[in-house]
N, C-alpha and C positions, 0 to 999 in steps of 0.2 A: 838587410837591416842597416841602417844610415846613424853610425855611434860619432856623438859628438864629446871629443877628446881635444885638447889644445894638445899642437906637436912637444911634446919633450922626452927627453931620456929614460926617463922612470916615471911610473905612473904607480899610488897607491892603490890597496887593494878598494878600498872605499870609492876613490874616484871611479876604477873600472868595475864594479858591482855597479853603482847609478847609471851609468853609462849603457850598461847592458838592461838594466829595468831589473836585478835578482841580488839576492843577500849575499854578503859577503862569507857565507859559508858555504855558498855555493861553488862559488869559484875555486874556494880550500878543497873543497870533493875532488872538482876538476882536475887541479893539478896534482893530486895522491893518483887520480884514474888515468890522465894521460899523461906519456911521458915526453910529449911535445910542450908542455908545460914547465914553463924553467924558471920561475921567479928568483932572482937575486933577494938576498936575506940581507940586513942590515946588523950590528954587532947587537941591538935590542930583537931582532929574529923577524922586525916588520920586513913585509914580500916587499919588491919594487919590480913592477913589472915591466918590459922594455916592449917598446913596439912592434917586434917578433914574438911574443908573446900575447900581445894584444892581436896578433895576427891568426893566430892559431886560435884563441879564444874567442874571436870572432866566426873560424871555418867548424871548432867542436858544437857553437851555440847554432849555428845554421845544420847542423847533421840534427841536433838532439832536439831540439826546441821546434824548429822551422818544417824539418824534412821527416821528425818524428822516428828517428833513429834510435833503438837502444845502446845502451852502454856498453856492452860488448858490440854490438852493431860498428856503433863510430867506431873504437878502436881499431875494429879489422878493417873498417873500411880507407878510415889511414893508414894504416900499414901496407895495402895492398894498391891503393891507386894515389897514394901521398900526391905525386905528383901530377898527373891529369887531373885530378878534382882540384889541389887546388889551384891550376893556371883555370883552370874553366869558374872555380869560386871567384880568383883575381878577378876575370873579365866584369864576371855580374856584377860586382861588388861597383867596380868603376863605373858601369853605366848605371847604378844605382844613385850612385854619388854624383854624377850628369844629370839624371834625372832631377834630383832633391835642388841641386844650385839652380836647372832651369823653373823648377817651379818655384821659389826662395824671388828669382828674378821676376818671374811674372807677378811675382804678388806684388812687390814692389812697385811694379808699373800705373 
């Protein structure tokens, strides 16, 4: 899945619900369910979510959504192979992102 985000430090919870196609209550679940989920709280209690955050929230919506994972499913499955899933999440994700720019260029053409 190819989320289009402008690079910055804090992302509201609004921008990344559109971004992902899902309601902002969804996301609220997510971060009570995982605890790879770290939103920064402002002194009004709004989330800001940081690009490591957007990162994980990217790898729990490819388990749950994508690969059809239940919720305890993803959980263990992070806990248990955190790391090899996500260098192998990283890769796809990149050549996904290669893909999307070279077709983006050939339309262009």
């Amino acid at each position: 899945m190819h989320i289009d985000l402008p690079e910055k430090r804090y992302y509201g919870i609004g921008e990344v619900a559109k971004a992902f196609g899902v309601n902002t209550s969804l996301i609220r679940f997510w971060e009570k369910e995982f605890d790879a989920i770290k939103p920064k709280k402002n002194a009004k209690g709004n989330r800001k979510f940081t690009p490591e955050d957007i990162k994980n929230l990217k790898f729990i919506y490819h388990l749950v959504k994508e690969r059809g994972f239940t919720l305890e499913g993803a959980k263990t499955h992070l806990k248990e192979e955190k790391k090899q899933s996500l260098s192998n999440f990283e890769i796809i994700e990149k050549l996904e992102d290669i893909k999307h720019q070279l077709v983006k260029m050939k339309n262009q053409l």
